[in-house]
C-alpha positions in Angstrom: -44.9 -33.6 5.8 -43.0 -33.5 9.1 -41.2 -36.5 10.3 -42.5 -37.8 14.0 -39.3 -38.0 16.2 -39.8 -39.4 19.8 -36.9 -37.6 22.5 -37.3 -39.8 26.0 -35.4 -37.6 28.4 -35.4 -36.1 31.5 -33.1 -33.2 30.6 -36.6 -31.1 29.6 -33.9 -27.9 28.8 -32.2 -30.0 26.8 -35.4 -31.0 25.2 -36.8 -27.8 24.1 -33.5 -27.0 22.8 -33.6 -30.1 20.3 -37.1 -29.5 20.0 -36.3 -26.2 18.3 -33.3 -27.6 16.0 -35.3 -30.6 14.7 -38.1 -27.9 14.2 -36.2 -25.8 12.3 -34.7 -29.1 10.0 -38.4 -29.5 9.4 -38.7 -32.6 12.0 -41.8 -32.4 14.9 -40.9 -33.5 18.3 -42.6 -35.0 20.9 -40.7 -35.5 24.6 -41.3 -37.7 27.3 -39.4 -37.1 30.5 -39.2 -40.6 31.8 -38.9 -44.0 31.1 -41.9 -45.5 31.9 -44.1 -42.8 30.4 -41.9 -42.8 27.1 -41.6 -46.9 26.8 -45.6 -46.4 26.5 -45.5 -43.3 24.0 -42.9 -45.5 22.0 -45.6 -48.1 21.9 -48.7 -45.6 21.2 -47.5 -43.4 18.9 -46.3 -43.2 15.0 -42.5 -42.2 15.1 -40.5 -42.6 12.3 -37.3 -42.7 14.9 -36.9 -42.3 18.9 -34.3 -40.4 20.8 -33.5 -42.2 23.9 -31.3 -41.3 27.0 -30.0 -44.0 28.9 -30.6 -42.5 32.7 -33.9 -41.9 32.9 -36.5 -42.1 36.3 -38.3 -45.0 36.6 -36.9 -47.4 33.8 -33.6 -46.8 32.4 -33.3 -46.2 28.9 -31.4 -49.9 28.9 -34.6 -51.3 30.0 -37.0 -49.3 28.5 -35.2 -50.4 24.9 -35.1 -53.7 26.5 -39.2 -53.6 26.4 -39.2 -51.4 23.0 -37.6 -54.0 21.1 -39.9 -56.9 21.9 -42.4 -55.4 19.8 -41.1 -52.1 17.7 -38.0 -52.2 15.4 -38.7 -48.0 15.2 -35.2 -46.9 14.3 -33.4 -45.3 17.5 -30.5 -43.4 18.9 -29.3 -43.7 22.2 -28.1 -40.7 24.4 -25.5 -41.1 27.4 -24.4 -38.9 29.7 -21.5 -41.1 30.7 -20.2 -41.7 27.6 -18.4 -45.4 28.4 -17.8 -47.6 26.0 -19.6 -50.8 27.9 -23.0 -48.6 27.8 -22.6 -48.1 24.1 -21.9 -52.0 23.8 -25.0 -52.9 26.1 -26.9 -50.1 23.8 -26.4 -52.0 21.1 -26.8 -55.4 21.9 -30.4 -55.0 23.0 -30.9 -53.6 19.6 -29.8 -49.4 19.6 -29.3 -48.6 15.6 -26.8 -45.5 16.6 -25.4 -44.2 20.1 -24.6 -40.7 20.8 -22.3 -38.9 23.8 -24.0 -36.5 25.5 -23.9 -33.3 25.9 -24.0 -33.6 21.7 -24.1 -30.8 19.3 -27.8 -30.8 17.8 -26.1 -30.8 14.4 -24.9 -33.8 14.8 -27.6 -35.4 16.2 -30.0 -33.6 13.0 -27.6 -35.8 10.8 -27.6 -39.1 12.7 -31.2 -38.8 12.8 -31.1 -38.5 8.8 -29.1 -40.8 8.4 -31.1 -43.1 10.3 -34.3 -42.3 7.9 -32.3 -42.3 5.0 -31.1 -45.5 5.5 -34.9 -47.2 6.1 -36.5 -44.9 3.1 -38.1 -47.7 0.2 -36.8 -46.5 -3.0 -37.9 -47.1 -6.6 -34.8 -50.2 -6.6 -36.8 -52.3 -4.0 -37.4 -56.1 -4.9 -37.9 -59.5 -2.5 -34.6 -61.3 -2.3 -34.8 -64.8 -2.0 -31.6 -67.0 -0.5 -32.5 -70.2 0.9 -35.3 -70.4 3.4 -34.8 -66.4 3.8 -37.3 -64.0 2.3 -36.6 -60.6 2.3 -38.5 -57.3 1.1 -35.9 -55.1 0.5 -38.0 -52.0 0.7 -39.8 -52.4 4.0 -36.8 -54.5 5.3 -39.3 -57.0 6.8 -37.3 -60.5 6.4 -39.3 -64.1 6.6 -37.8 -67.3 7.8 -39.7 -69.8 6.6 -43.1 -68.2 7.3 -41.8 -66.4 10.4 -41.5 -63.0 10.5 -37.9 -62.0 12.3 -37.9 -59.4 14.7 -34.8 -57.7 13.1 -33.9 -54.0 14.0 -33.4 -51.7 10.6 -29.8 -51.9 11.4 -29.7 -55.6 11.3 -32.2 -55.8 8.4 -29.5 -53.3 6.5 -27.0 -56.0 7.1 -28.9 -59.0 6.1 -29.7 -57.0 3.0 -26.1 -56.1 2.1 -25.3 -59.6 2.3 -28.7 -61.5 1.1 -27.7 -59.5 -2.4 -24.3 -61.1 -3.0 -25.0 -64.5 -1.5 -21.6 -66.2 -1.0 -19.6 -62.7 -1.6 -17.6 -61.7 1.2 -18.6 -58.2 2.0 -15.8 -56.3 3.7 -16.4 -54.7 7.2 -16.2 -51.0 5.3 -18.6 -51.5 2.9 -21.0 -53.0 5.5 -20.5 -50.3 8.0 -21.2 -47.2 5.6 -23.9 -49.1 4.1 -25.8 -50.6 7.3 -24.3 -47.7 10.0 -24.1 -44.8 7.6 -20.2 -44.4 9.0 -17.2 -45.0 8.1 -15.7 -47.9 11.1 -13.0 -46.1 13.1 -10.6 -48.5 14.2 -11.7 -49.5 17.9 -15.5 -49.5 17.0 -16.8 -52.4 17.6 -20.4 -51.6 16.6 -20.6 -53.9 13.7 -19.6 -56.7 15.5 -22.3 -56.1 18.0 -25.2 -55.7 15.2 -23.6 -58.6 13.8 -24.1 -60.6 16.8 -27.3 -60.0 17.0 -28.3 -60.6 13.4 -26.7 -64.5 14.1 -28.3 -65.3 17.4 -31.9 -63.9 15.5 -31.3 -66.0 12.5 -29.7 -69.1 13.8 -28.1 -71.9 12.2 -28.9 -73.2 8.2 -30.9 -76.4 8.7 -27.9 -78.6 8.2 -25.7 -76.9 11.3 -24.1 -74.6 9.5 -23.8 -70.7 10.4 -25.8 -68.5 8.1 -22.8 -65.6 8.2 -19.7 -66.5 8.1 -16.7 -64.4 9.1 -13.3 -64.0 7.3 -10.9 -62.4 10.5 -10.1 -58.6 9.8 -12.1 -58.9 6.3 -15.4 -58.9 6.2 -18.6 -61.0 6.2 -20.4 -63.6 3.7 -23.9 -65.3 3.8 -23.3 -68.3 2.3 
């Protein structure tokens, strides 16, 4: 069965040339050419992962993700023309998974896309961890505090799992990247620190006023 990919940009050339490349890697793709009409295909629609460019008509692809993420943790990509480093840090703080440069070689964005599916594919290994007042199922990557569900994106679900399994471990910044990102962490990418602040400000502090992740400076991470 073909996976449902969701491409929101207004670059329709650019489009139908991804179209036939995911066609070929045996995805189906369905484009939307601006932001208003793809924030409500995003919402409509079964996609296992979304394509979105950052300037788009109407709403912006920072807004539109804005919206998105209030209700859908879909796994998606961002696209930018520009390229700058503070749109790929705004990307991801309003919850992008992965950001690409445009114009991008459609083999590259075939294996980010994979890589994104990969990553949020239950296997045979899944179980519900239990640490503290946290409740995760590994496999769906749904995570309960208490009895709330958090609205956690896949990459920041990929963290919490990675640490939720060795409570009171310090995980190094490596290990998390290629596990949660898929990628190796070059050494100005500060991509993990921004999923990383967003999996703190979702989770809070422990009851007692303590953080829930703590940081060891130029090592790694620990949930403890």
């Amino acid at each position: 069965m073909k996976q449902n990919i969701l491409m929101i940009d207004d670059d329709q050339e650019l489009c139908e040339l991804l179209g036939s490349w995911l066609q070929a890697e045996g995805f189906s793709l369905t484009s939307v050419h601006d932001g208003t009409a793809g924030l409500e295909a995003a919402r409509d629609g079964n996609y296992e992962a979304i394509v979105l460019d950052m300037m788009l008509p109407g709403m912006n692809g920072l807004e539109v993700l804005r919206a998105l993420r209030q209700t859908c943790n879909t796994p998606l990509l961002m696209l930018s023309a520009r390229g700058e480093p503070v749109d790929r840090i705004l990307g991801l703080e309003l919850g992008a998974d992965d950001y690409l440069a445009k114009p991008c070689d459609p083999r590259e964005l075939v294996a980010r896309l994979r890589a994104l599916l990969r990553r949020s594919t239950p296997t045979a290994d899944d179980q519900t961890l239990q640490v503290g007042d946290l409740r995760m199922d590994t496999g769906s990557l749904m995570v309960w505090q208490q009895d709330e569900l958090l609205p956690l994106t896949q990459t920041e679900a990929l963290i919490l799992r990675e640490l939720l399994e060795h409570p009171g471990q310090l995980i190094d910044r490596q290990t998390l990247s290629r596990q949660a990102l898929g990628k190796p962490l070059g050494p100005y990418d500060r991509s993990l620190d921004m999923h990383m602040s967003n999996l703190r400000r979702k989770l809070g502090m422990h009851p007692d006023g303590r953080n829930r992740i703590q940081s060891v400076r130029g090592r790694g991470y620990l949930y403890g």
